[in-house]
N, C-alpha and C positions, 0 to 999 in steps of 0.2 A: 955203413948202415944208414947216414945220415945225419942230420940234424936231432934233436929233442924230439921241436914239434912237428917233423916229419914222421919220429919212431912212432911216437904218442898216435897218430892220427893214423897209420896205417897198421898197430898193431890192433889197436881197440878196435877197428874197423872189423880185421880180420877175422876178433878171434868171437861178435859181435857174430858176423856172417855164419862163421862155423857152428854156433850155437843153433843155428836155425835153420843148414840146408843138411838133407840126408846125406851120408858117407857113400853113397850107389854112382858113377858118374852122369853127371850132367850136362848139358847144352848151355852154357853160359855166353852171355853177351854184356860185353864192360864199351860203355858209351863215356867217350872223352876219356880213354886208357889214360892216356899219357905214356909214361913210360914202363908202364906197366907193374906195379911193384903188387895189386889186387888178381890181377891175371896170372901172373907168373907164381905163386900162392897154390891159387884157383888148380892151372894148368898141371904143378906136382901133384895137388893131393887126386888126379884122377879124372878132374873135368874137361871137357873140349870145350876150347872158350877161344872167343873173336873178338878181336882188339877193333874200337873204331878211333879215329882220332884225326885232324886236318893238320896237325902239325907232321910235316916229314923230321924233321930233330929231334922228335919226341920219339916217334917211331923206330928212326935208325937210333937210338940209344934202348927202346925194347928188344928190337933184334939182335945189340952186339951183346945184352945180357943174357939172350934165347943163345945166342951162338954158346954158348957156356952149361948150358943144360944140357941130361941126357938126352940121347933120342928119341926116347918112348915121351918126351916129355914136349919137345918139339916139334914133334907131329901132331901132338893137342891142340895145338897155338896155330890162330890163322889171325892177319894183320888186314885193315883195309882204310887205306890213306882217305876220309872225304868229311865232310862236312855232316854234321850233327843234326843236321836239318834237313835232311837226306833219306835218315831212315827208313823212311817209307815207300822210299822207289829202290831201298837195297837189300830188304829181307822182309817175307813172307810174315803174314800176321800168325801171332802162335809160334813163331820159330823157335823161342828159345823158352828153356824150364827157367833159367834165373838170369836177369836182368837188373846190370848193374849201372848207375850213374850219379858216378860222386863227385863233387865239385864243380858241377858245372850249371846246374841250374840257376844258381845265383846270378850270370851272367845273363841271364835273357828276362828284359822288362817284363814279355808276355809269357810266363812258363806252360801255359796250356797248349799251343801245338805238342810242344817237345813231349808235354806229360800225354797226351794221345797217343804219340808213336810207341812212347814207352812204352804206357800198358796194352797196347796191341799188340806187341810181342811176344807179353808172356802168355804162355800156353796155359789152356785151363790145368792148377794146382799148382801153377809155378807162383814164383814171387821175383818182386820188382824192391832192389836197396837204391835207396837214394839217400845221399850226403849232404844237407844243404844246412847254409847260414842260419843261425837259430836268432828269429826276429825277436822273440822272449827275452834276450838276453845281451842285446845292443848296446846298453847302458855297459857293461859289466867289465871290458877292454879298457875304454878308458876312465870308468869309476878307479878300478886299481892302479889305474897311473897316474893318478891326482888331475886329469885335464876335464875341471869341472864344467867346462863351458859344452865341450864335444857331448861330455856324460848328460847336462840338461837335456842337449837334442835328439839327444839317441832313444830318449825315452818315447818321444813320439816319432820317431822313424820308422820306417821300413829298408831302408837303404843304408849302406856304410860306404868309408872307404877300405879298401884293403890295405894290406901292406906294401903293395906295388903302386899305389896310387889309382888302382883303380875303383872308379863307382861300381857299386853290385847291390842285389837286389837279397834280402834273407826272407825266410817262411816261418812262418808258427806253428806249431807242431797242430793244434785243433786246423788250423784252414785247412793244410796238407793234407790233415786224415781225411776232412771230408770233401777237397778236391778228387783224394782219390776215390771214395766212396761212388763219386758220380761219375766214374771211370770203372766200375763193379771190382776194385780193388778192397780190401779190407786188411787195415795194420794190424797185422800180428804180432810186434813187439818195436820197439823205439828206446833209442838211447843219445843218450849225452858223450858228443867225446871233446875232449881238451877242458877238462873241469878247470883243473889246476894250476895248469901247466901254457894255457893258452897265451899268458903276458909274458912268455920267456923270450929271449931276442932270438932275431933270426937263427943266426950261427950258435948259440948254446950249444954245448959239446954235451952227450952221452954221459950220465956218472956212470962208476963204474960199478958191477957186479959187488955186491948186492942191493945196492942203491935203486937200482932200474929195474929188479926185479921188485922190488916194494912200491915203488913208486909207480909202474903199470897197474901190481893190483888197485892199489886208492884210488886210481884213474879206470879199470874196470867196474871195479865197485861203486864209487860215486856216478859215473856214466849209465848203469843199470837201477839206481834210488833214486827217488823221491826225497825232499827238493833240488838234491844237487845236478841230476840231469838236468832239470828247467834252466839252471844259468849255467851251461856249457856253452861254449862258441861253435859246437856247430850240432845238428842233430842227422841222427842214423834213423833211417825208418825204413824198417821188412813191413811191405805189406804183399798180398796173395792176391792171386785169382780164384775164386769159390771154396 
């Protein structure tokens, strides 16, 4: 199943999404799949959804997990090897009902191209989830690991490091909404995910049954209230087209 904070982060995701697209299938489009663990979800409960991603590693480990699914399930799934920065010479504007891109915005200094293609995508009454570094809440990683010096500068940050070492860029849930606003997007619901659970170590092992079923709910619940979504590590936001 994974790690913790891989459960953590793609089930609150999931069950986050499900709350807010209708049960009828839909045209989904997931930018920067990866291995698809959002798609392949997607792809069972009904949807036809299109993997984009530039990693081929990424891709041949969605496909040997697609080789594993039913039929009816693998004929929803269409994969397309290229660059994130692309979108716009690889699909029609309006093409898809829900539009997804999680984890990736943080990498790009400038997020306004990317956030253009996005919402040109979605079709009018679709909606666009995005998953990105919650700038609100920078301090909050290494406040609970006593490294006071990193926790002073995070307060006026926009930027972190990750846990790979890389620099990346997080958002504020107010700029976002009204980035997207000037994009005629409008947020329709936002959450907090990894409340609790975000200082756990990489490899942290799964507890067991019924441990994980408790400990999702306080990570759904806290991720949908007021204050504890504002200091989550990263933030979920559905917003729509009209």
């Amino acid at each position: 199943m994974g790690t913790l904070r891989q459960v953590v982060r793609q089930e609150l995701v999931s069950r986050q999404l499900a709350a807010q697209l209708p049960a009828t299938p839909l045209r989904v489009l997931d930018v920067g799949c990866g291995q698809g663990t959002q798609l392949l979800r997607l792809a069972r409960d009904g949807h036809h959804v299109t993997g984009v991603d530039s990693s081929p590693t990424l891709l041949d480990e969605l496909l040997r997990a697609l080789a594993d699914e039913p039929d009816d399930v693998r004929a929803r799934v269409r994969t397309v090897q290229d660059d994130v920065r692309n979108l716009a010479s690889l699909f029609d504007a309006g093409s898809f009902d829900v539009v997804l891109c999680h984890g990736v915005l943080m990498y790009f200094a400038d997020p306004d191209p990317l956030l253009d293609d996005l919402a040109r995508l979605v079709a009018p009454g679709g909606v666009l989830s995005l998953l990105v570094r919650n700038g609100d809440a920078l301090a909050m990683r290494p406040g609970l690991r006593g490294d006071w010096d990193a926790t002073l500068g995070a307060f006026e940050s926009s930027s972190y490091d990750n846990r790979i070492g890389v620099t990346a860029r997080a958002d504020r849930i107010d700029d976002l909404a009204a980035s997207l606003a000037d994009r005629r997007m409008q947020v329709r619901a936002w959450y907090g995910v990894r409340v609790f659970t975000d200082v756990a170590a990489d490899d942290a092992p799964l507890p067991h049954e019924p441990a994980l079923t408790a400990l999702l709910e306080c990570e759904e619940r806290a991720g949908a209230t007021d204050p504890y979504r504002r200091v989550a590590a990263l933030t979920h936001v559905i917003a729509c087209r009209g």
